[in-house]
N, C-alpha and C positions, 0 to 999 in steps of 0.2 A: 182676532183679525177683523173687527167690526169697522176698524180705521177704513177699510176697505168699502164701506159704504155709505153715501151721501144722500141726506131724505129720500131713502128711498131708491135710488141709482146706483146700480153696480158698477164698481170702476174696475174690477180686474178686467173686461174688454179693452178698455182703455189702454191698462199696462197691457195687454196681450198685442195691441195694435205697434204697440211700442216695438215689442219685442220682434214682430214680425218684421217690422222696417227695419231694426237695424241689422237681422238675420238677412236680410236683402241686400244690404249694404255689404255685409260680408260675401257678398257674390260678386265686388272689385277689390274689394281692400281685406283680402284673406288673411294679413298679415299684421292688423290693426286688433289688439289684442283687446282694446279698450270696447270694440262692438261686440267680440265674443264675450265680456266679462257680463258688461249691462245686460245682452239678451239671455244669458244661461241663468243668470240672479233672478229676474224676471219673472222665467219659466219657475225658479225653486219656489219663490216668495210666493207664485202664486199654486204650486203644488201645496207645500204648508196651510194655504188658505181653505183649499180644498179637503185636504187632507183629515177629514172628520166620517170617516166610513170605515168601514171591514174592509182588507184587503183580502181577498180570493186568490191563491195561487192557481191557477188551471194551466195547462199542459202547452200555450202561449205564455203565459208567464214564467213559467220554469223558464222556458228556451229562451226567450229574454233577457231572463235573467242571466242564466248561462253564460251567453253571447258577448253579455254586457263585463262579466266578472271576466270570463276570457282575453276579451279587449284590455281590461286594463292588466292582468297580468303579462300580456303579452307585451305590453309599453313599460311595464316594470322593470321584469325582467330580459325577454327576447332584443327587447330594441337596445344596440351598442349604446344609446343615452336617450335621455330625458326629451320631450319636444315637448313645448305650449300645445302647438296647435292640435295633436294627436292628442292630449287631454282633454281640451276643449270640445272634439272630437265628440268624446264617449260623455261628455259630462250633458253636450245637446242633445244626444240620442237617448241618454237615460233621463233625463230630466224631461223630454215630448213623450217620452213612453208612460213615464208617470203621469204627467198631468192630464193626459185625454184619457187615460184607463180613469183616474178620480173626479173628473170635473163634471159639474151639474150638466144639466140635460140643457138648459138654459144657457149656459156658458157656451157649450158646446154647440150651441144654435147661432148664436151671435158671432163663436167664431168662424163657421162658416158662411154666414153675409160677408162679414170682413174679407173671406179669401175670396171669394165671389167679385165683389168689390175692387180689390187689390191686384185682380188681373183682370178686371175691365178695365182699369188705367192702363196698366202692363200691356196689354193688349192693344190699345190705341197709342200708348208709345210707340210700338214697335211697328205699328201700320206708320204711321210719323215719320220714323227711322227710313223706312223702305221705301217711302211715297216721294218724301222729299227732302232725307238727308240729312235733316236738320236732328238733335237731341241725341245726339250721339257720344256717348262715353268712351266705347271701345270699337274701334274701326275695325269693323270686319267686312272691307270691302263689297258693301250695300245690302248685307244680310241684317235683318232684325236680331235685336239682342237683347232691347231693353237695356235692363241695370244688370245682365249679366255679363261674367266674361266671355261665355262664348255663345253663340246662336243653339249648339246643339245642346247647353244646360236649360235654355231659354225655352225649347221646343220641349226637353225633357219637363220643364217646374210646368207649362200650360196642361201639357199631357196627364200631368197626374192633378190638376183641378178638373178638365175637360172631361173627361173618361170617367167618372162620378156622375156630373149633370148629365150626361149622355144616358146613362143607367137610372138616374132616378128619372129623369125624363120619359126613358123607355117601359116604366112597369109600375108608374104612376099614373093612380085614375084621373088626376089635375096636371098640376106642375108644368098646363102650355105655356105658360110665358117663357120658359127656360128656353123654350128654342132659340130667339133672336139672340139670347144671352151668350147659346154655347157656340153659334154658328158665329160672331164675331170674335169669340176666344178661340175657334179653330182658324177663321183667317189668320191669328197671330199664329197657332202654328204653321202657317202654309209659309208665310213670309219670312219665316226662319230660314228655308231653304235646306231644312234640317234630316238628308234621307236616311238617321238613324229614328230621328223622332218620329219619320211619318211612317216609315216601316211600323216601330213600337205603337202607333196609333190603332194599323190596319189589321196588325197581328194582335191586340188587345180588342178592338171591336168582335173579331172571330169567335177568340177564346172565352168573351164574356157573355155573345150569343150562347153558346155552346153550354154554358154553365147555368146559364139559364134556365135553359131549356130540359138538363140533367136534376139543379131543382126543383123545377115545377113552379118558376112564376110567372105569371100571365103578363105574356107581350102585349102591349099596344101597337098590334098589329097597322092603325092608320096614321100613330104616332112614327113608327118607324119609316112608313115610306113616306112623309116629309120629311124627316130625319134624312133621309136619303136622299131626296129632291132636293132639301138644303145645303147639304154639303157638295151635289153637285154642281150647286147654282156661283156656290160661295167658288170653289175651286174649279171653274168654270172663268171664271172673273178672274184672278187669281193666272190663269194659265196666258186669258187675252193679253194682261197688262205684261206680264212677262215675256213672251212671244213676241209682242208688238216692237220689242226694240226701245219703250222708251228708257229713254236716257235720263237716269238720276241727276238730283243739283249734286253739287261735289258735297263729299259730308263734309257737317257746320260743327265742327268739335264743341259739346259744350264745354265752357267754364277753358276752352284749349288757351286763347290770348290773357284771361284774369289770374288764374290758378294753375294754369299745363294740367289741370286733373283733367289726362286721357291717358291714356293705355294702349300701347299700339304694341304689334304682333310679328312685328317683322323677325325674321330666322329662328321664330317657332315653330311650334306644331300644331300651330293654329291653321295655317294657309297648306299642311301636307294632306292630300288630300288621295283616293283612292286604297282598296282593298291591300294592295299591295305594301305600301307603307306601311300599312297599321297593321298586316301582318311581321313586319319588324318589331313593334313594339310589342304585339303579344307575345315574339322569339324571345327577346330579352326575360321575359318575367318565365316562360313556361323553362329555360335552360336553368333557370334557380330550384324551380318549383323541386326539376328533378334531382337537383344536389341533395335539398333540404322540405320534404314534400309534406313532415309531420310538422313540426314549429314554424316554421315559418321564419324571417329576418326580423320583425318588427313594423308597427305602423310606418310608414311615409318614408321608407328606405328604398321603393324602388326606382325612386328616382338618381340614386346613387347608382344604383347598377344600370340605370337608359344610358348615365353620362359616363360610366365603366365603355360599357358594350354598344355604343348606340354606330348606327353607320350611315352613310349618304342616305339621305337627304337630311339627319338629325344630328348634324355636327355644331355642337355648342347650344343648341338648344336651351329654353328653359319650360319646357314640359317636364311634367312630374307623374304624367299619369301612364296607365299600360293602354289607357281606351278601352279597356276590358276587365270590368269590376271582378267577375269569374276567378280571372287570371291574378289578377294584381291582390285579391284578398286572399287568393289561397298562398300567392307567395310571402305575402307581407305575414297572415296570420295561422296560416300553416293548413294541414287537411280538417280538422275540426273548426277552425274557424270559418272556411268558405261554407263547409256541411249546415252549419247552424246559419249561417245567413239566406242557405237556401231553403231551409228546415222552416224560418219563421215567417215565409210566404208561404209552402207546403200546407204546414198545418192550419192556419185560417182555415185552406180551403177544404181539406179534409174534416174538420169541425162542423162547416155548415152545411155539405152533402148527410152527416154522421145524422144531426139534428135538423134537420129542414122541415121535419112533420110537426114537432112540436114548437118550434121558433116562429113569433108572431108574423104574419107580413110583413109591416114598416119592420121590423127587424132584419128580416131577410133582405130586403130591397137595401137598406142603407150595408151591412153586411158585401152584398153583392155589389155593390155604388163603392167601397173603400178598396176593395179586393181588385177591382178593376184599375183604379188609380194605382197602385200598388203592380199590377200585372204588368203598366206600362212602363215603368220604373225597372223592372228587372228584364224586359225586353230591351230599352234600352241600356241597362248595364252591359249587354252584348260585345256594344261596339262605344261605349264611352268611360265617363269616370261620375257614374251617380252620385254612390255611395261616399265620395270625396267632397260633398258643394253642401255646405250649410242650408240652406233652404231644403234641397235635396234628401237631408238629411231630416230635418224634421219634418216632411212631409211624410216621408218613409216610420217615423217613432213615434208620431201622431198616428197616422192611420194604424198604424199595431193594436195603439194603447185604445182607440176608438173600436175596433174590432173587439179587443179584451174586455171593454164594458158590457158592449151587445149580449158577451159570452155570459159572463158574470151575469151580468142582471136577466137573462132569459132563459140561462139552459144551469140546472141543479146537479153538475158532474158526479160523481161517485168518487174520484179518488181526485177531487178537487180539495184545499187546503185552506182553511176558513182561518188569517193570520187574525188575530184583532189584539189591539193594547194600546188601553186608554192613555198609559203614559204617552204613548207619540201622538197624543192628538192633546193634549198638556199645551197651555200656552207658554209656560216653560221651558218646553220640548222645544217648540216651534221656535221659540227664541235665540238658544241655545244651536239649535241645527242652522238656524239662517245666520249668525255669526259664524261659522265652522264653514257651512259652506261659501260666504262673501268673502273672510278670509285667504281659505283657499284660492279662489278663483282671483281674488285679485292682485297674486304675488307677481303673476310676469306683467299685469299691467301697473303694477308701481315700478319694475324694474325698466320696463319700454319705455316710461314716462320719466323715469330716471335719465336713460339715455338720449332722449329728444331733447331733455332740456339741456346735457352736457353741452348736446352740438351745437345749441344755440348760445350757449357759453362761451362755446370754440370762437365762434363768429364776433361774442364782443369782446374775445382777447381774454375772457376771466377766466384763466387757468387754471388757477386752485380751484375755483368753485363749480367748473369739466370734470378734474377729479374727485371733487370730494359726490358728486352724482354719479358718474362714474361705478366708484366703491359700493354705493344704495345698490344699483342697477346688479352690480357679480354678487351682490349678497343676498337679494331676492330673487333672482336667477342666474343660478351660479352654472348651468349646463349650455347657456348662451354660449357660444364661442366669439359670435361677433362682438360681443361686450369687450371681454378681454383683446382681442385686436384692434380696434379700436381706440383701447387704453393706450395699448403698446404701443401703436402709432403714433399717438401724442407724444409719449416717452421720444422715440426715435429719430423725432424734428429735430429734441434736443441734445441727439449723439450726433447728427449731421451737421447741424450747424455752430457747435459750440465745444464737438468732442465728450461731452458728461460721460464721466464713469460711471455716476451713481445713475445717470437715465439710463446706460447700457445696460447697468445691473438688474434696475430695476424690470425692464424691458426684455430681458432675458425670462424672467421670473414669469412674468407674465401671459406672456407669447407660449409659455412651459405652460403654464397652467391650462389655457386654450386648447391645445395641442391633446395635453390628457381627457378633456371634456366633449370632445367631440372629433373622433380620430378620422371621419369622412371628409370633415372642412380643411380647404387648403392655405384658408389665409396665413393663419398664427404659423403656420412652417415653411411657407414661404417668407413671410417676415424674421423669422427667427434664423433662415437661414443666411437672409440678405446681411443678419444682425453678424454672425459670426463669421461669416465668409469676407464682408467687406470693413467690420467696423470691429473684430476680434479683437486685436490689440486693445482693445477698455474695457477687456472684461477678463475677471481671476481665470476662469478658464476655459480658453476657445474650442471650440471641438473640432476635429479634425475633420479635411477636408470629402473622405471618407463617408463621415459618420453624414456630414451636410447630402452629398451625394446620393447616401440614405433614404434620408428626407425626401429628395426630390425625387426621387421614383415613386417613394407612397404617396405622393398628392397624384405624380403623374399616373399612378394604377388605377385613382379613383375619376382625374380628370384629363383625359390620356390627348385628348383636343383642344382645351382651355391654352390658348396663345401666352399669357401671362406667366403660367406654369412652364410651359415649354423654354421661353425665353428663361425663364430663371436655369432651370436644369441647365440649357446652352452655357451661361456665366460660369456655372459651378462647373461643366467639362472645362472651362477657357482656362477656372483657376487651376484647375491640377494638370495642364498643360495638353489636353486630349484636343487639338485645336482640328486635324482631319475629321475625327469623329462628331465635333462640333458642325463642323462647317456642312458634312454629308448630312447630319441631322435638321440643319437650317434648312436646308433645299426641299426638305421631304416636308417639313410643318408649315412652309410659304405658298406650297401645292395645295396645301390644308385650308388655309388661311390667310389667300394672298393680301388681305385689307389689314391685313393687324399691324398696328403704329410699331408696337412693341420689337417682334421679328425683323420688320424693315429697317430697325436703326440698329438692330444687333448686325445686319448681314450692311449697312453703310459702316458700322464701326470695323469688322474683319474686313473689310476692302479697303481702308483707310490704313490698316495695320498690317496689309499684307497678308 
């Protein structure tokens, strides 16, 4: 891996710079598979670099590990299918865990300038954002956000940089410049307006005094009360400007008039705000928990069960989260799953009380400086969705893997596990594992990138050359459903306007395929149904109106609000002649959903019809 250095200048900061930006980027475009592929590559390439040490199993690492094999059996097996993003998932979290448990002392120096750095920008972004409107990506009605989607990921990503300088600040015999540093990175959190972040701040200050103190390392007693007087001055400021009534410029969307790249929030669960509400969504996940309390359903399924279960004020929603990392991991990943996530913040801290007499200083300090970031993290997992936001995520399997070095290289465990072999540190090895995993990692973005290019096919009319991307896209990710819909919808242009058999057929086929790959999505069976219920006649064998009828209660089970669904289910009672039970059902989903196109020209056509 010497490609890795230039007279003398190390460049994996460089790719690590990378990898961080586009890890950021994944905190608006979660579903751009192409930044997940580049940063998790990044992170391996540059594990492999490092990767020339003994590996140390100790009693974090096990549980890590654990965690880590858990997660992915549970995505294996537990989850009804396959997701990108829930692999991508475990491959960020294992891949930050590795690389700060092996990474030089040096690396590991530079990458914290960089994150230092990178929410000093962050940070004057977001004062930007709140001052005067302007640089805004995601409108969240004059809250600071940054490049994230919500102000409260925003408060959470500062929190666990902030809450580190705070502690080395605090029990450091130098380190005064850090004050002006962290006091402008906590205005960004003030200006989030974030009262789970600033609770996690107040309640993380406490508990890292407290731990302190049970250590035995020496406060900088006249460090702390400027420490004090600055956060008072700062949030003092902070209270005038807000109080005062001034009135923000309207936000200046960027890139909104060149690109529409913004993101707005309307009839989410972004703007639901109060105790109350969000006691709904942690009802949702704790009524599964008790179904099913040991396995669990699967990564990223509980948002199937919000659009199941959800009620006023969360009709049609596109929240995914329970707001309560607690809740949503234990129901997603069952009772050993949530134990071990809480297991791998526990033990750090049991580790450095165990060994505190013999762990150096700077040891101790930097130890008690991650533990703190990390405290704020799981304080606000409370009342959010941490443990779901890529940044979020490697902050959290960084500081682990940073923690695990400290352990390793300071304290000589006794039933600690000393792995070593030379073969995996082989340039051959390295070579070998970094095709295996770029491989991997880049099936669903050859198949997304498959699909971007069909639609822009669509658009200049080159049909075959739609499908024959298309086909790439279902064969490098064949558990897509929208791929297959998508297909089939092309297919079904050409039953509609030409009658084709062999599109019927086709499109039949396909829509079936869908349908089996992903039994939560409602597209492929609402299409499938439109295919047989109205266009039957072109196909060997229609299915009875019965079997359609079917179909549409199992979309409606999963999306019991969604207008589009409803109105189809309404067609299919019209076909088999249920026209009162129809019409009762109209009136009750228009209460639901008085704005939907869809309902309002089903309930013009029964009034046209009598």
């Amino acid at each position: 891996m010497r490609v890795l250095e230039i007279k003398g200048a190390y460049l994996p900061p460089f790719f690590m710079s990378i990898s961080l930006l586009l890890i950021l980027l994944l905190s608006i475009a979660i579903d751009n598979y192409i930044y997940w592929f580049l940063s998790i590559s990044i992170i391996f390439l540059l594990l492999l670099h490092f990767l020339n040490k003994q590996i140390i199993f100790n009693p974090l690492t096990v549980l890590v590990t654990v965690f880590i094999l858990l997660l992915i059996l549970n995505m294996t097996f537990v989850r009804p299918f396959y997701n990108a993003e829930a692999a991508y998932l475990i491959w960020l979290f294992a891949g930050s865990f590795l690389l700060f448990t092996c990474a030089s002392e040096e690396f590991l120096k530079q990458v914290s300038h960089l994150l230092i750095g990178i929410f000093l920008i962050l940070a004057f972004w977001g004062l930007i954002q709140y001052t005067t409107g302007y640089l805004v990506l995601v409108d969240m009605g004059g809250r600071a956000n940054a490049i994230f989607i919500t102000p409260n990921t925003f408060a959470a990503s500062v929190n666990a940089i902030l809450l580190p300088l705070i502690v080395i600040y605090l029990i450091s015999k130098d380190r005064k410049y850090l004050l002006p540093v962290l006091l402008f990175i906590f205005s960004a959190l003030l200006v989030t307006k974030s009262r789970g972040g600033w609770l996690a701040f107040l309640s993380s200050i406490i508990f890292i005094l407290i731990l302190i103190k049970i250590v035995v390392v020496k406060l900088e007693k006249k460090k702390l009360k400027k420490l004090i007087a600055g956060l008072m001055i700062v949030f003092a400021g902070y209270s005038a400007v807000d109080l005062s009534g001034y009135d923000r410029i309207n936000n200046k969307l960027l890139f909104d008039k060149e690109f529409g790249h913004v993101i707005r929030f309307s009839g989410s669960d972004a703007f639901v705000s109060g105790m109350s509400a969000r006691f709904q969504l942690f009802d949702i996940a704790w009524q599964q928990i008790k179904l099913k309390p040991i396995m669990g359903y699967g990564l990223h399924t509980y948002k199937y069960y919000k659009k199941r279960d959800q009620q006023p004020p969360f009709y049609n929603s596109r929240g995914r989260f329970a707001h309560n990392d607690y809740l949503q991991i234990w129901m997603e990943t069952g009772f050993f799953g949530v134990m071990l996530f809480v297991s791998i913040f526990v033990v750090p801290i049991f580790l450095l009380m165990k060994f505190k007499k013999i762990m150096r200083e700077n040891e101790k300090i930097y130890m008690i400086s991650i533990i703190a970031g990390l405290a704020s993290l799981y304080a606000h997992a409370l009342v959010d969705f941490i443990f779901y936001v890529p940044f979020l995520i490697f902050a959290m399997a960084s500081g682990l893997g940073l923690i695990n070095q400290i352990i390793n290289r300071s304290v000589q465990l006794e039933y600690s596990v000393n792995f070593s072999n030379k073969i995996m540190r082989t340039g051959i090895f390295k070579c070998l594992a970094g095709v295996i995993m770029i491989w991997t990692l880049s099936q669903p973005v050859i198949a997304q990138s498959s699909y971007n290019i069909a639609k822009k096919r669509m658009n200049r009319l080159d049909i075959k050359g739609a499908f024959s991307c298309l086909e790439i896209a279902r064969r490098f990710a064949p558990y897509e459903a929208g791929y297959y819909w998508y297909e089939g919808a092309l297919l079904m242009n050409a039953v509609r306007t030409e009658q084709h058999k062999q599109s019927a057929k086709r499109a039949d086929e396909i829509f079936s395929m869908g349908m089996q790959v992903d039994s939560f999505a409602a597209r492929n069976k609402l299409a499938r149904i439109q295919l047989h219920r109205d266009y039957g006649h072109l196909l060997e064998k229609r299915e009875e109106l019965a079997v359609l009828l079917s179909w549409n209660k199992e979309a409606l089970h999963w999306h019991p609000h969604d207008p589009l669904i409803q109105s189809e289910f309404l067609k299919t009672l019209l076909a088999m002649g249920a026209y009162a039970k129809a019409k009762s059902l109209l009136d009750i989903y228009i209460l639901q959903s008085p704005e939907s196109k869809e309902l309002l020209k089903l309930k013009v056509l029964l009034r046209e019809n009598g």
